[in-house]
Structures are given as C-alpha cells and as structure tokens.
C-alpha positions in Angstrom: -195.8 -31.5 26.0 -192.4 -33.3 25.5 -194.0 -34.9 22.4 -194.7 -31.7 20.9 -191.5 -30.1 21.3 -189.8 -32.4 19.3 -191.2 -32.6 16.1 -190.8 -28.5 16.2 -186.9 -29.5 17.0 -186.9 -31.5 14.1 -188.7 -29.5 11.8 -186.2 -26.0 13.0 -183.0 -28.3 11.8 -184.5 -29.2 8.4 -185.1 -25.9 7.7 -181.9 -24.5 8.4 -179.8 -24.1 5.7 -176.2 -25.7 5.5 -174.4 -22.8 4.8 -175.2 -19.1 5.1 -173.9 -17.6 1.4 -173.6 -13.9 3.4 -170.3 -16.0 4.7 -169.1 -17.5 1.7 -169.2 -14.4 -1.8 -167.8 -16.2 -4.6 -166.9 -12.9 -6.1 -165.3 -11.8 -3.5 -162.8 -14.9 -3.5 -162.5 -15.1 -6.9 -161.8 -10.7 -7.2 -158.6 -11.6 -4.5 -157.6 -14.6 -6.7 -157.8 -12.1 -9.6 -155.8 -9.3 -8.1 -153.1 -12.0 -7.2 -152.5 -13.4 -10.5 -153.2 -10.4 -12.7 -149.9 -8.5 -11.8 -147.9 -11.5 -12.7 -150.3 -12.1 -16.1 -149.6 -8.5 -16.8 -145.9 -9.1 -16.2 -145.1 -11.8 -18.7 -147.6 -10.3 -21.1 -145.4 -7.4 -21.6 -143.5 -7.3 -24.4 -141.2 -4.9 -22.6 -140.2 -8.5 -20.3 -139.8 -10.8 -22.9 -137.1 -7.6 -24.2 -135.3 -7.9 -20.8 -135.5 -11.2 -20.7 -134.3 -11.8 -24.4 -131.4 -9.0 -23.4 -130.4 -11.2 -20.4 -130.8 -14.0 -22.5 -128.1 -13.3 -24.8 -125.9 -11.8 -22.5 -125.5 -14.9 -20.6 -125.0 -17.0 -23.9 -122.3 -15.2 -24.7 -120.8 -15.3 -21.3 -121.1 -19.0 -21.0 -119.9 -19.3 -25.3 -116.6 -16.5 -24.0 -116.2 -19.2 -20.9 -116.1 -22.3 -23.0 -113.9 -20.9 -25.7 -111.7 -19.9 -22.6 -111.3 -23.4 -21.8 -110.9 -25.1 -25.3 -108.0 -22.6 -25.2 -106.3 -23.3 -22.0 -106.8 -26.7 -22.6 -105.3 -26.9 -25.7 -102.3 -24.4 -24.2 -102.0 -27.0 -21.6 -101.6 -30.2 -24.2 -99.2 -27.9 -26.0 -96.9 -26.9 -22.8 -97.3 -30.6 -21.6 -95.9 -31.9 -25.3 -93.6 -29.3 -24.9 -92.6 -30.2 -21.9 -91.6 -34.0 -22.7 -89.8 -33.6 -25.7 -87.4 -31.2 -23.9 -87.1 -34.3 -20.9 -86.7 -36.9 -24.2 -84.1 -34.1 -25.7 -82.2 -33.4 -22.3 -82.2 -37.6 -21.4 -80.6 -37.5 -24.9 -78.3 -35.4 -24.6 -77.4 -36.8 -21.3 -77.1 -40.1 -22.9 -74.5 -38.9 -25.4 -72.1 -37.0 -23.5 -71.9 -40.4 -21.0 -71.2 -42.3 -24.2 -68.4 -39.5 -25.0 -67.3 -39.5 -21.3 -67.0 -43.4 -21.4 -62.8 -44.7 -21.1 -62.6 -47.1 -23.4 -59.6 -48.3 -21.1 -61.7 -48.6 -18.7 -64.6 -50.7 -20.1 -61.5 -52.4 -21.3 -60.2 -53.5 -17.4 -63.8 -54.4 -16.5 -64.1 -56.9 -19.3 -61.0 -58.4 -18.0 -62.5 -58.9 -14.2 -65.3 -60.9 -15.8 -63.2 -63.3 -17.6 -62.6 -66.5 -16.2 -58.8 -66.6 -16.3 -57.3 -65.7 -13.8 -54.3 -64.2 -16.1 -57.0 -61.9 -17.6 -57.4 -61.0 -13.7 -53.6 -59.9 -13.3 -53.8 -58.3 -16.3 -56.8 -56.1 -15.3 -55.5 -55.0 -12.2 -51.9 -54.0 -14.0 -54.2 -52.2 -16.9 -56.2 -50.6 -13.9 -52.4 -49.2 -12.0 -51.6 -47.8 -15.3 -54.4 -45.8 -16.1 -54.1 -44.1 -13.2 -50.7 -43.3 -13.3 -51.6 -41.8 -17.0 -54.7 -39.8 -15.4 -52.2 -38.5 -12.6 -50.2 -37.3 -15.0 -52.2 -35.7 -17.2 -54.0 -33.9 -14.5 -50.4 -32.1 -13.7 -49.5 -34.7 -10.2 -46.1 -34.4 -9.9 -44.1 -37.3 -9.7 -42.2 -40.5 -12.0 -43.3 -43.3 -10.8 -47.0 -44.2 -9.2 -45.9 -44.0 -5.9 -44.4 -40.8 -6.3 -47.7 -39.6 -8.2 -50.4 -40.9 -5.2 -47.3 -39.6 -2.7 -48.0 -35.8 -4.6 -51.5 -36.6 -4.6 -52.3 -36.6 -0.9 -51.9 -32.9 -0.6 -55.1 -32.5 -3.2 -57.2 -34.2 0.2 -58.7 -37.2 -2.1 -60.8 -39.4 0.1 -59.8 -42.4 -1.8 -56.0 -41.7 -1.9 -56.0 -44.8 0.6 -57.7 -47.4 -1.5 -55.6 -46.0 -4.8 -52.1 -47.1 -3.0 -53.7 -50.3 -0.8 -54.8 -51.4 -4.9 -51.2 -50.4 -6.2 -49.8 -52.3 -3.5 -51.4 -55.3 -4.7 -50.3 -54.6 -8.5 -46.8 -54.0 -7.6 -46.9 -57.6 -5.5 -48.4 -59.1 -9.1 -45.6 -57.4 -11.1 -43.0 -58.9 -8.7 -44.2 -62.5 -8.0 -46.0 -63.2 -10.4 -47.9 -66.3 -10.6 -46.3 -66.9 -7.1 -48.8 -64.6 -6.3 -52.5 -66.0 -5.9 -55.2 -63.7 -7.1 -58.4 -64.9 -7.2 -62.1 -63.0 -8.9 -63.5 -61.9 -5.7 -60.5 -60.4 -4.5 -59.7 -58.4 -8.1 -63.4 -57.4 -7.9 -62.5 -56.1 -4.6 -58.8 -54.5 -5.8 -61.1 -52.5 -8.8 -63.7 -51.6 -7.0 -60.7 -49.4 -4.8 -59.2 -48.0 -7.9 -62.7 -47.2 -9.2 -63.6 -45.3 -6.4 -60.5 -43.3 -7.0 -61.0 -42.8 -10.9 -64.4 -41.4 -10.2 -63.5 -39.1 -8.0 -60.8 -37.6 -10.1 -63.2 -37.8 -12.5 -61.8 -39.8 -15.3 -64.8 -42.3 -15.5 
C-alpha cells in the first residue's frame, strides 16, 4: 500500500504548476505602472510646463545677472572708498609732516647738536644757548619779568609742572656763567641738564 501511495505523491507534485497566473496579471501590474508614470509623462509633455518652466527660467537668470552686477558694483565702490581712503592717510601724514618741519626751532636743533659734540666747551655752550631760549620764549609769551629768574619766578603762577626742572637747569647755567671752566660739566650730566629744559619747552610749547 505504502508503495502505491508514493508514486501518486510524486506524480500530484509534477503536475502542479509553479505559479498560479490567477495570482500574478501582468496587465494588471503593468496598468498601475501606467497610471503612475503617465501623469508625470503628461506633465513634462505639456508645452504649457516647458512655458512655466522657461518663465521661471528667466526670471531667476536675471535675478542671479541683477545679484552679480550688484557685487561687481559694491566691489568696485569698495576699491574706490578703500583708495580713497589711503590717499587722504598719505595726504594727512603729509601734512602732518610739514607743519612739524615748520614747527621745528632751529635754535633748538641748534642746542642738540651741541650736546652731541665731543667738547666739552660745545657742552657749556649748549646749556647757555638752551637758558636763553627760554628766557626769549618767556618773553614772548607775555611772563613778566627782566632777568630769567624773575621770568620762571612769574611763571609759577601759570601751574607748569616743569617750572622745577626749568630753574634746577638755570641754576646749573648760571654756575657755568660764573665759574667757568672751574666748573666741571661732563656729557651725561648736560644730557641730563637738557633733557630738564626740554621738558619745559614742550610744555610751553615752543618745540
């Protein structure tokens, strides 16, 4: 019995078919593929679309031409205000240099020239030619008074800071003008004595 059951078995799978085509309508699949894609087909075979698309097109072409002819024209704006810009620094450094030339005292350029020299008369001298420009500036910006001492003495009452250093560096000129050579002076220290009167003369503002 076994026996003949199994060639029956057998024969049932042979005969079956693999697929059943009532599951699987090839017309049906491809009728859905068909309804998917012809929409968009339809869509970009309309000549209305390639219109919008040509409208929108050339709208943003000449957004994006406006925007770069936007920047070529800041940019260059920018060059221009930045050329601009330095030749007024060049003109104002200029200008700045040639009113320090005009400001310069000759006298004074004078007195420093003196402090560098290596004699030490040249270092009397430079401290004398110092005393007397500022009794000249004193009296020219209305200090009453003769004499230097009398002109510093006048002074005080304008509240210079450096009123001090002007009469401790007289003190030494007046101690040259009355010893002499007796009197030792040496570079550092004259350095020293018109670096005090400079102090001064800047802030009265005569250098």
């Amino acid at each position: 019995m076994i026996n003949t059951m199994q060639p029956n078995i057998v024969q049932q799978a042979i005969d079956k078919p693999l697929y059943n085509p009532t599951f699987f309508n090839m017309d049906y699949i491809f009728g859905k593929i068909l309804d998917f894609v012809q929409p968009i087909l339809n869509f970009l075979l309309n000549p209305h679309t390639w219109t919008v698309a040509g409208i929108i097109s050339s709208g943003l072409s000449v957004v994006c031409l406006a925007i770069i002819i936007f920047s070529i024209v800041r940019m260059r704006e920018i060059q221009l205000y930045d050329k601009w810009e330095i030749d007024h620094e060049i003109h104002e450094a200029l200008l700045r240099d040639k009113e320090r030339e005009r400001n310069e005292n000759p006298r004074w350029n004078y007195t420093l020239t003196l402090v560098e020299s290596p004699n030490e008369s040249d270092w009397r001298m430079a401290i004398v030619e110092a005393d007397s420009l500022m009794e000249e500036s004193l009296k020219e910006k209305g200090v009453a008074g003769d004499t230097v001492s009398e002109l510093l003495e006048s002074a005080k009452s304008n509240g210079y800071t450096f009123i001090q250093s002007a009469w401790d560096a007289h003190l030494v000129r007046n101690k040259i003008a009355h010893e002499g050579l007796n009197y030792p002076i040496s570079q550092i220290e004259t350095r020293r004595i018109i670096k005090m009167y400079q102090n001064f003369f800047e802030e009265i503002k005569i250098i």
